[in-house]
MARDRENNU-275662 format. One record per residue (C-alpha): residue in one letter; x, y, z. Coordinates in steps of 0.1 Angstrom, whole numbers, plus 5000, padded with zeros to 4 digits. Layout:
N
AXYZ
...
END
This chain:
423
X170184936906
X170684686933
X174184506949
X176784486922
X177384156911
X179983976927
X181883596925
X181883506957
X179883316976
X179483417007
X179883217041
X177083067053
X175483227089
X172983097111
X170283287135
X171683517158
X170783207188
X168382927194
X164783117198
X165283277164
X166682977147
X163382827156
X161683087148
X163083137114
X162583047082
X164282757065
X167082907047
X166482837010
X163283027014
X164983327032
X166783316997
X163783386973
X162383617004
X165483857000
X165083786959
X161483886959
X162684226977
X165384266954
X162984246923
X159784466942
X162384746949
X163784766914
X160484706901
X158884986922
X162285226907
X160885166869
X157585226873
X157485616875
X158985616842
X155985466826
X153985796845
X156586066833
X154586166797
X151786166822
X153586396846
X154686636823
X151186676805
X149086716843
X151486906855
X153087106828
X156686986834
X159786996812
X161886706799
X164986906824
X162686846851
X161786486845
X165386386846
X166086606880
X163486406893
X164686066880
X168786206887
X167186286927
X166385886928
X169985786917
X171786026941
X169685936968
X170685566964
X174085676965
X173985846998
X171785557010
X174485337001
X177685507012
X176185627046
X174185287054
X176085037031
X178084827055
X175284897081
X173684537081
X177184407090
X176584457122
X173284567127
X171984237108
X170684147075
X167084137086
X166384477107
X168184697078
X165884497050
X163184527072
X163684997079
X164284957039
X160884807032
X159185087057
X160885327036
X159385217004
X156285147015
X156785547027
X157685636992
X154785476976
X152385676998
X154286016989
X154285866951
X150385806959
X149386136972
X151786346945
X149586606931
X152686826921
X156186846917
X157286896954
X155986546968
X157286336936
X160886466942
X160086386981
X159086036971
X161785956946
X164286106978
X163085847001
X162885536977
X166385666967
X167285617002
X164985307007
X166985146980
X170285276993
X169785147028
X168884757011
X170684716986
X173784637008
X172084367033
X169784207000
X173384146981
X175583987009
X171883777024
X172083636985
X175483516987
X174983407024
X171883237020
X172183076984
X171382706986
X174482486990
X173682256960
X173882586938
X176482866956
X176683096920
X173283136925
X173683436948
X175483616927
X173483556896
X170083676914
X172084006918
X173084076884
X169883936867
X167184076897
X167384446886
X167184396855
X163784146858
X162384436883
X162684686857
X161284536827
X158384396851
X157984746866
X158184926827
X155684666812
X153284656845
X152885056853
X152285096816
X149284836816
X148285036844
X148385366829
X146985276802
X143985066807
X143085086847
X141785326870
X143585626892
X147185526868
X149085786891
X147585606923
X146985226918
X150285116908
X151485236939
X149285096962
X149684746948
X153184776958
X152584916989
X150584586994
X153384366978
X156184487004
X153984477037
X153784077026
X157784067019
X158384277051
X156383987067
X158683757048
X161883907061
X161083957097
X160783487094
X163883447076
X166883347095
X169883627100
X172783567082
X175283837092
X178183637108
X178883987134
X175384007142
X174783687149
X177983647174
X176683997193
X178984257173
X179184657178
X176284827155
X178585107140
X176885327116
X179885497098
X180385627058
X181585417035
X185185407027
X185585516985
X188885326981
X190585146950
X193484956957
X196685066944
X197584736932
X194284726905
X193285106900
X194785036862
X192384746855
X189484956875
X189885236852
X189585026826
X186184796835
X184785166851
X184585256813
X182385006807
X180185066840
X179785456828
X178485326794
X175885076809
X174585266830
X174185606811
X172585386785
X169785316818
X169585616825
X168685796797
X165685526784
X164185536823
X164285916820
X163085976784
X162985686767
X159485666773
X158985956755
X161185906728
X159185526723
X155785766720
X157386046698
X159185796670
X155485546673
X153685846671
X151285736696
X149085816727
X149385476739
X151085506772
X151885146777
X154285196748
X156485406771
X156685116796
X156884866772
X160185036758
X161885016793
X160684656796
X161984556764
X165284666770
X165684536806
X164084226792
X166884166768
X169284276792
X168183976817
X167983716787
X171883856782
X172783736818
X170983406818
X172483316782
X175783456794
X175883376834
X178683106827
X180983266801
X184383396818
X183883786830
X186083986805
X184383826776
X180983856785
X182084226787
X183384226756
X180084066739
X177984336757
X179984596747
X179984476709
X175884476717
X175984796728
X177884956697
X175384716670
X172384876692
X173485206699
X174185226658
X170585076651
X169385336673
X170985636658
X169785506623
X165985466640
X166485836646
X167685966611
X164785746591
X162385806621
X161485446623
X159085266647
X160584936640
X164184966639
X163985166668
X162284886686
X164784576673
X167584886683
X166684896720
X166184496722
X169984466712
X170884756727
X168984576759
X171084246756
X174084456749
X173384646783
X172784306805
X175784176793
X178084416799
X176684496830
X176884106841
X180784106824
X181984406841
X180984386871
X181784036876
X185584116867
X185484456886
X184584216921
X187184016917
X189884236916
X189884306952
X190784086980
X187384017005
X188584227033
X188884567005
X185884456985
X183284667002
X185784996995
X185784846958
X182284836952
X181685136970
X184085326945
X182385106912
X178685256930
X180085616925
X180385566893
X177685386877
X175185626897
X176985896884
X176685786849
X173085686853
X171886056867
X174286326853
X174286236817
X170786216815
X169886526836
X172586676809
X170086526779
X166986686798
X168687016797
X169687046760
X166286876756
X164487216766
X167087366741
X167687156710
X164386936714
X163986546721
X165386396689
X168686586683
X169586556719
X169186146714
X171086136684
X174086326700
X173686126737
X173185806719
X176485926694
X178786046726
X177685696747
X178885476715
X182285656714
X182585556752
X181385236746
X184185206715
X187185296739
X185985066768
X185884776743
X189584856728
X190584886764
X188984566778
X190484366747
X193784496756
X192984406793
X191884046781
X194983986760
X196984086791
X195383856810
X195883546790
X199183606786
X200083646823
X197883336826
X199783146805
X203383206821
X201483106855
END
């Protein structure tokens, strides 16, 4: 999951001096560099959930252990992010894209030479970290370098970029696995080709940090967790939506592969990818439809498509149906996107721009949270109650989350009309 989505725009930077303003890149193509990075590093996230069936039958491991390995990823982000977050502020947009890209390059090797457990959880530790480290400098070099005849566009390649990465990622890894050579290895040396090119990009495009470019301090420090006093109400409010979104993600990139392979009863394993590409695709159709429609009721609207999919999924399970477990995840997907877009949009704007990094910071605990501890939780009572039962009650517990954050965030929306309309 990259840079939360947020409204602002940004203020426009220039080089850090003369020799590397004519050195650099123009700036609307630094834009659809730090874009292309966004999308390859989410992309590269997905695609070891396309491989898990074929982890677990090579190596003999348990749906518990699956989701440890995909839980390691999301925790490692998190530390990534809190530790190195704020780190390109000074330090620059371009050197801390540039360390992140070595990283994953690092990480596709380790994914590369995995013969075992032990180097997959060292290789979902450093992408973890390689997305961690990024994901702060490729969402404020979006808003910075977003062209000036289209300023929202920034913000919209951060909500919609993950979700395009992980659907390409789903559908391209299961392609692979299915129908090419060496599926553990291949996929991950095409990548590893893909982000030398985009580290190339990067080190052309022009800097945009305003403190790097006028000579400031590089301080390395944690990331302050903070939520203004003033909006922790409405916080708690849109985090309930966050927690649903994202446990939602977290359980189909962990076993929603296998659950697509158990219900089609098939071998196939690009139906495994094809189920985590059909959801993020519907999620990112969501955003696009939905990129212009006021923040509290886009959430609303995802959270309405969350309930209709989680329900279509629950009655997939109890029939055992192929289709209706297909048409489930595909509203289920555009339910998730829009949420996402919704919530996050309205979560940004409730602090001022000098507390918005301790904001999102505190909204990043969250939604990695709820994207690795529920579904290591599902792994567990996997190994216990076995794949189906443990859906139907995740999918069951998400939708009564997903029911209180939508009678929550209607209450919230009423609220805010009618302080609106006394202004």
């Amino acid at each position: 999951m990259a840079e939360l989505s947020r409204t602002t725009t940004g203020v426009p930077a220039g080089p850090a001096g003369p020799a590397a303003q004519a050195a650099a890149a123009p700036r609307g193509s630094g834009f659809w560099v730090v874009g292309a990075v966004l999308v390859l590093l989410m992309l590269s996230s997905s695609v070891p959930s396309a491989l898990y069936v074929l982890y677990q039958q090579r190596w003999g491991l348990s749906s518990g252990m699956i989701t440890v390995v995909f839980a390691l990823y999301a925790v490692t982000v998190l530390i990534g992010l809190l530790l190195f977050g704020s780190l390109s502020d000074t330090l620059g947009r371009r050197p801390v894209l540039g360390v992140g890209l070595v990283l994953a390059i690092v990480s596709m090797g380790l994914f590369a030479g995995a013969q075992g457990l032990g180097l997959l959880l060292a290789a979902r530790a450093v992408q973890g970290l390689a997305v961690g480290l990024a994901t702060g400098a490729m969402g404020a070099a979006l808003l910075e370098l977003a062209p000036r005849s289209r300023p929202a566009l920034g913000a919209q390649v951060n909500s919609a970029g993950p979700t395009v990465g992980i659907g390409l990622g789903g559908i391209g890894a299961g392609l692979l696995v299915q129908y090419a050579p060496a599926p553990t290895v291949l996929s991950y040396l095409l990548l590893v080709a893909a982000f030398a090119v985009t580290l190339v990009g990067v080190f052309r495009m022009r800097e945009s940090a305003p403190e790097a470019r006028s000579g400031g301090r590089v301080r390395i420090s944690a990331r302050r967790i903070h939520v203004p006093a003033a909006v922790r109400g409405r916080f708690a409010v849109l985090v309930l939506t966050i927690v649903a979104v994202w446990s939602v993600g977290g359980f189909y990139l962990s076993l929603g592969p296998h659950l697509a392979l158990s219900l089609l009863d098939s071998s196939n394993y690009l139906v495994g990818g094809a189920t985590v590409a059909l959801l993020a695709g519907a999620a990112t159709a969501a955003q696009l439809l939905l990129g212009r429609v006021e923040a509290l009721r886009t959430a609303v609207l995802g959270l309405c498509g969350l309930l209709a999919g989680l329900g279509l999924v629950l009655l997939a399970l109890g029939l055992r149906s192929a289709p209706v477990f297909l048409v489930g995840t595909a509203v289920l997907g555009g339910g998730w996107g829009a949420a996402f877009l919704g919530s996050f949009r309205a979560l940004s704007a409730l602090a001022d721009p000098a507390h918005r990094g301790e904001l999102t910071a505190a909204v990043y605990v969250f939604a990695y949270l709820a994207m690795s501890v529920p579904a290591v939780l599902a792994g567990m009572l996997t190994n216990i109650h076995g794949l189906h039962r443990t859906s139907v009650g995740f999918m069951a517990a998400v939708a009564g989350v997903c029911a209180l954050a939508l009678f929550v965030t209607l209450r919230l929306a009423a609220r805010t009309r009618a302080e609106g309309s006394t202004t």
